[in-house]
C-alpha positions as CSV (number, residue, x, y, z in Angstrom):
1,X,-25.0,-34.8,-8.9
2,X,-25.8,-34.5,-5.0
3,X,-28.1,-31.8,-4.0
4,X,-29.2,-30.6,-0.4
5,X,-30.7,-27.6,1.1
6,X,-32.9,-26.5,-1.7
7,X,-36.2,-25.8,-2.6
8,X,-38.6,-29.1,-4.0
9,X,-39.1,-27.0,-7.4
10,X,-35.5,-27.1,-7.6
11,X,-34.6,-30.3,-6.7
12,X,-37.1,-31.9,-9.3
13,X,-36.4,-29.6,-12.3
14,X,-32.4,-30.7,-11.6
15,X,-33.7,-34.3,-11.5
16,X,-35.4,-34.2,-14.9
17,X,-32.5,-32.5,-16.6
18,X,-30.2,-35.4,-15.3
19,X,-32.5,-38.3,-15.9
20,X,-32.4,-37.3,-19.6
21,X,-28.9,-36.8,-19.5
22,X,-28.1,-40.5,-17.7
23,X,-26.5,-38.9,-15.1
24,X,-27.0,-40.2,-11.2
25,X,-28.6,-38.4,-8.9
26,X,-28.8,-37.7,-4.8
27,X,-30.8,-35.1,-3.1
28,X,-31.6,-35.0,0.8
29,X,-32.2,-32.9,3.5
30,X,-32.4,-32.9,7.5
31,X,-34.7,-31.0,9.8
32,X,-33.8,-31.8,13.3
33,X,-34.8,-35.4,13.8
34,X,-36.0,-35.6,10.0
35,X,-34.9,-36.0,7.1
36,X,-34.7,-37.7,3.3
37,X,-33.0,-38.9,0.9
38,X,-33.7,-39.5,-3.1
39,X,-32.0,-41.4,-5.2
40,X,-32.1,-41.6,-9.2
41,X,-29.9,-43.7,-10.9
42,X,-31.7,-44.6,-13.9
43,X,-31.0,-48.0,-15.2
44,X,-28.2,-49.8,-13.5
45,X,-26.8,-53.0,-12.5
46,X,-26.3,-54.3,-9.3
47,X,-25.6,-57.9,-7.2
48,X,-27.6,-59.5,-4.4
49,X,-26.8,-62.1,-2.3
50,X,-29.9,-64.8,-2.1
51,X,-29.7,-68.3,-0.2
52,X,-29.6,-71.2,-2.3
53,X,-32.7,-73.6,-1.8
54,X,-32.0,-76.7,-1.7
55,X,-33.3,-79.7,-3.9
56,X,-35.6,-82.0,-2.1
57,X,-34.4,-85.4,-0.6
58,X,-34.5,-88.8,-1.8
59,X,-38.5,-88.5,-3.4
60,X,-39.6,-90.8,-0.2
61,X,-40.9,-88.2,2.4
62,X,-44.4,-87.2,1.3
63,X,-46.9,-84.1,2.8
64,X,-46.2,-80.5,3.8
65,X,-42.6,-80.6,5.1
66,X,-41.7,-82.6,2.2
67,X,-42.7,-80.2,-0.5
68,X,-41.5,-77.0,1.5
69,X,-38.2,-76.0,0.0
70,X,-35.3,-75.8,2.4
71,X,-32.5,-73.0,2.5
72,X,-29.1,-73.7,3.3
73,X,-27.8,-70.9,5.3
74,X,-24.5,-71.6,4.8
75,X,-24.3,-71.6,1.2
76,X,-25.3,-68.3,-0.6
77,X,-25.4,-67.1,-4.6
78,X,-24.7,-64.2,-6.4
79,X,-27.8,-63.0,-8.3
80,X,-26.8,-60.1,-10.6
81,X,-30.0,-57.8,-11.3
């Protein structure tokens, strides 16, 4: 359901009855420069893309650096959520 242009009561009364109902829901509005937008969509699934850290070197380098973990910008995973 997408709402816009209604009154706050409205819009939250409308939520409710879809939240119980698992249905997704949109609402928004603009005034002038302004504006918002509210999205329910109850449990659901989605992907991120995170860097992979990579494993530390060869056990020989010792202090800070050496325990930091290092990302690999060029390699990425999949990390569903």
């Amino acid at each position: 359901v997408c709402l816009t242009c209604c009154s706050r009561e409205s819009m939250v009364r409308i939520n409710q009855i879809c939240h119980k109902n698992g249905i997704k829901f949109f609402t928004g509005d603009v005034f002038g420069y302004h504006g918002f937008t509210f999205a329910d969509l109850g449990d659901h699934e989605f992907v991120e893309e995170k860097a992979k850290v990579a494993k530390g070197g060869s056990g020989l380098e010792d202090g800070p650096e050496a325990k930091r973990a290092r990302l690999e910008p060029a390699e990425t995973t999949m990390v569903k959520k």
